[in-house]
C-alpha positions in Angstrom: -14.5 6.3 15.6 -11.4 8.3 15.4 -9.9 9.6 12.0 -7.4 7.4 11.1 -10.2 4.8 11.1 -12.4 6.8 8.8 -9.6 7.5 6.4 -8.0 4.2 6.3 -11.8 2.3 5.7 -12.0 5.1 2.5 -8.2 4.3 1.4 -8.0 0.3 1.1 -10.5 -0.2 -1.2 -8.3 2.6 -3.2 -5.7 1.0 -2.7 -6.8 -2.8 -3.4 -8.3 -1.5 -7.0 -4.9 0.5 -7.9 -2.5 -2.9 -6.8 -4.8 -4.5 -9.1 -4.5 -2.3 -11.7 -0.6 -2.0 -11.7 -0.6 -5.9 -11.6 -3.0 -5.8 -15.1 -0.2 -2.8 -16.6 2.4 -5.3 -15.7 0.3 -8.1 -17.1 -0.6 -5.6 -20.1 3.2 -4.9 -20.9 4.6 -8.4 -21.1 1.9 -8.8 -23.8 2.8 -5.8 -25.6 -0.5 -4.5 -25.3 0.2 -0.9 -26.1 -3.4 0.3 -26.0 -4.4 -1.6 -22.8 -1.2 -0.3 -21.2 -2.0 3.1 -21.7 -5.5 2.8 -20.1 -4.5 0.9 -17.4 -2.2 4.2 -16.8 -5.1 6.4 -16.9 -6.9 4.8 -15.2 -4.2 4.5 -12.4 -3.6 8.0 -12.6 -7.4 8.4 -11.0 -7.2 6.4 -8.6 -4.2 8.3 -7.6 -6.0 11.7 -7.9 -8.5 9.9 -5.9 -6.7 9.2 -3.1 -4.7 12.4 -2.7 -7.9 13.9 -2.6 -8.7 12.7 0.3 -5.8 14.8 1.8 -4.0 12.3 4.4 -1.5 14.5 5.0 -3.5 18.1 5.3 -4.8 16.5 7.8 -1.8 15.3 10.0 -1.5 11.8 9.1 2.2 10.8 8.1 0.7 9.5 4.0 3.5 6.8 4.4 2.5 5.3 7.9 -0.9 5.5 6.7 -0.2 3.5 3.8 1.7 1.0 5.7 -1.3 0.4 8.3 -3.5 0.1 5.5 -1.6 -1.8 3.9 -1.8 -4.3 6.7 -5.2 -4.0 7.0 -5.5 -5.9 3.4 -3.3 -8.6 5.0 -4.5 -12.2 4.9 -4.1 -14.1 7.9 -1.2 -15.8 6.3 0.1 -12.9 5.1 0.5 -11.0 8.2 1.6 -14.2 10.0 4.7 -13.7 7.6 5.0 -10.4 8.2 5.3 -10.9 12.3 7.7 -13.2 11.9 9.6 -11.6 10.0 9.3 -8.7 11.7 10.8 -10.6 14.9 13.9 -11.3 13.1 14.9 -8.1 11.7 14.5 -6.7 15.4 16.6 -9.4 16.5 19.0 -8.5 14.3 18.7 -4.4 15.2 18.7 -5.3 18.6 22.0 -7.3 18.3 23.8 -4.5 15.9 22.4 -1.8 18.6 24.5 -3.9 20.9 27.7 -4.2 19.2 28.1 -0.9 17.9 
C-alpha cells in the first residue's frame, strides 16, 4: 500500500468531521448562537491541528492535491458523476481557447 493511500485513509475521516463542523458554525451563526459558535471554532481548530499533524507536506505530498484526491474520495456516486462531466466541459473549453490563442 503506498503512502498516499495510508495518508489519504487517515485524512477523510478528518476531513468529513471538519466539513461537518463548518456546516454546524454556519448553521450556529444564522441562529445567533454566540456560544455554540465559538465551540464549533475550537473545536475546528483541532481538527485542523490534527490534520497538519499528520505532516502531508513534510512528507512530499502537494497538501492541496492531496486534499483534492481526498476530497473525491468522499464523493457519492452522483456526485462524482457531476464532477466528470463537468470536468469534460471545462477541458473542452481549454482545449478550444488553447486553440485560438
Amino acid at each position: 500500500m503506498s503512502m498516499l493511500v495510508v495518508y489519504v485513509a487517515r485524512l477523510v475521516p478528518l476531513w468529513k468531521e471538519r466539513y461537518d463542523v463548518v456546516d454546524a458554525i454556519m448553521e450556529a451563526r444564522r441562529e445567533e448562537r454566540t456560544l455554540s459558535v465559538d465551540r464549533l471554532v475550537e473545536e475546528r481548530t483541532k481538527i485542523d491541528s490534527d490534520i497538519n499533524v499528520l505532516g502531508v507536506k513534510e512528507r512530499g505530498f502537494d497538501p492541496k492535491a492531496v486534499e483534492i484526491v481526498g476530497r473525491e474520495t468522499m464523493e457519492t456516486p452522483k456526485q462524482r458523476e457531476k464532477r466528470v462531466r463537468f470536468n469534460l466541459v471545462l477541458d473542452l473549453y481549454r482545449k478550444d481557447l488553447a486553440e485560438n490563442a
